[in-house]
N, C-alpha and C positions, 0 to 999 in steps of 0.2 A: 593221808600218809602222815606218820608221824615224825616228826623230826626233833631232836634234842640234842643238849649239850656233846661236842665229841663226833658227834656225825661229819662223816666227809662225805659232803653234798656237793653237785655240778646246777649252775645256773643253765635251767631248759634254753632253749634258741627263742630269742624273742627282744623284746625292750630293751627290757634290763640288759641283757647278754650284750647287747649294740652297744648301749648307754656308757657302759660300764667297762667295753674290752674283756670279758669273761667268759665268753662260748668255749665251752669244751673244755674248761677249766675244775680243776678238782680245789676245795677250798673247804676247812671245816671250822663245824660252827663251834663258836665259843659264846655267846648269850642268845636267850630265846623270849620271847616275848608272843602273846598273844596271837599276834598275826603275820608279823615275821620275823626275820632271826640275824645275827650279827655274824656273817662270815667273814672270816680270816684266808688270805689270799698271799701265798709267797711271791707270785711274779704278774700284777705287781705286787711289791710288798705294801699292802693295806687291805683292811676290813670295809668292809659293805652291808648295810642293812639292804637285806631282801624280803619281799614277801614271800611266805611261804610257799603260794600255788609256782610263785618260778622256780623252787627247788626242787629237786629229785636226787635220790641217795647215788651216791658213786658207786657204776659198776664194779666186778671185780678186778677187771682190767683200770679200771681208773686209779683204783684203789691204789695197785702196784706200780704205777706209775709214778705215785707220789711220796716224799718224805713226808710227808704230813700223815702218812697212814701208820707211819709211828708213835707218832704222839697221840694219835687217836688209843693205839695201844695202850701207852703207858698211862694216858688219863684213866681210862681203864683198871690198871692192873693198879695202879696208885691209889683209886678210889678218890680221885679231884675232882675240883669243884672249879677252876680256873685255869684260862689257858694265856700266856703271852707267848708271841713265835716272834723270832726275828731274825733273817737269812742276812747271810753276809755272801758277799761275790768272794774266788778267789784273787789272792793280794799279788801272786804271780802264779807263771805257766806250774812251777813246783808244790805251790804252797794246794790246798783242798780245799773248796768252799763248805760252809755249815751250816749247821740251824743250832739258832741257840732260844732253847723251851725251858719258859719259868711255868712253872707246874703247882699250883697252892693244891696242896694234899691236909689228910691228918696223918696222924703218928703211923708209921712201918717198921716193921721187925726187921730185923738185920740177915732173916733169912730169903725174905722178900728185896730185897736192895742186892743181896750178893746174888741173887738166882736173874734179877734182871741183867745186871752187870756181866754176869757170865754172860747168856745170851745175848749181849747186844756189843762186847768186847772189839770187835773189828770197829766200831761205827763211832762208838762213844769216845769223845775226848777230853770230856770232861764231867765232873757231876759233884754237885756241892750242895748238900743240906743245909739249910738254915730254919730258924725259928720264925715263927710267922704270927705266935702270941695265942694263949687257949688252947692247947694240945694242937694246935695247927703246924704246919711245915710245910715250904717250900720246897723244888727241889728246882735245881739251875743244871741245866743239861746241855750239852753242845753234841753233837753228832752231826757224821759225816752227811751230805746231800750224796749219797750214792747213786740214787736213785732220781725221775726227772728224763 
């Protein structure tokens, strides 16, 4: 099975899963290496090198379970190459907890940013372009944890 950048993968029931507090857990990969892969984890919030035979790709049910199946999106729709995630709790019963995804992209048209924007307008609270150097760009996104 092939596994790469972007994938939201679940660590199978085994070692690792024990080792690591991960069983059943939805988590996607942000670096890949030969033999296995550096997943990103919101709860806890930290990364895990895995080997590959422990991963399998998240069902569709997993998938919707998770924020992270957003960023899997927009890595996507953005054409990146880099992932940072980093969840915050809510600060009160009022306030809404987030995710906030640094995204290293190259250059996007303004018809591609306003077409995400529309689409994801309930969720999104923020989003801020910056230069990243060599026609690169960043994109700094905060969105609601709706989902979970």
């Amino acid at each position: 099975m092939k596994i790469d950048f972007a994938d939201l993968v679940v660590c199978a029931d085994g070692e690792h899963a024990r080792a690591f507090g991960l069983a059943g857990r939805a988590g996607i990969v942000v670096e890949t290496r030969k033999s296995d892969a550096r997943v990103l984890y919101l709860d806890p919030d930290r990364s895990v090198w895995l080997p590959r035979p422990s991963l399998r790709l998240a069902s569709r049910d997993e998938r919707e379970r998770t924020p992270l199946a957003l960023a899997a999106d927009l890595i996507r729709e953005l054409s990146a190459h880099a992932l940072e995630a980093s969840a915050s709790a809510s600060a009160s019963a009022s306030s809404e907890a987030y995710l906030r995804l640094v995204i290293a992209h190259g250059s996007i048209t303004l018809d591609l940013l306003q077409a995400i924007r529309g689409r994801l307008k309930e969720r999104i609270r923020g989003w801020a372009l910056r230069p990243a150097g060599l026609h690169r760009m960043e994109s700094v996104i905060e969105i609601a944890r709706s989902r979970e």
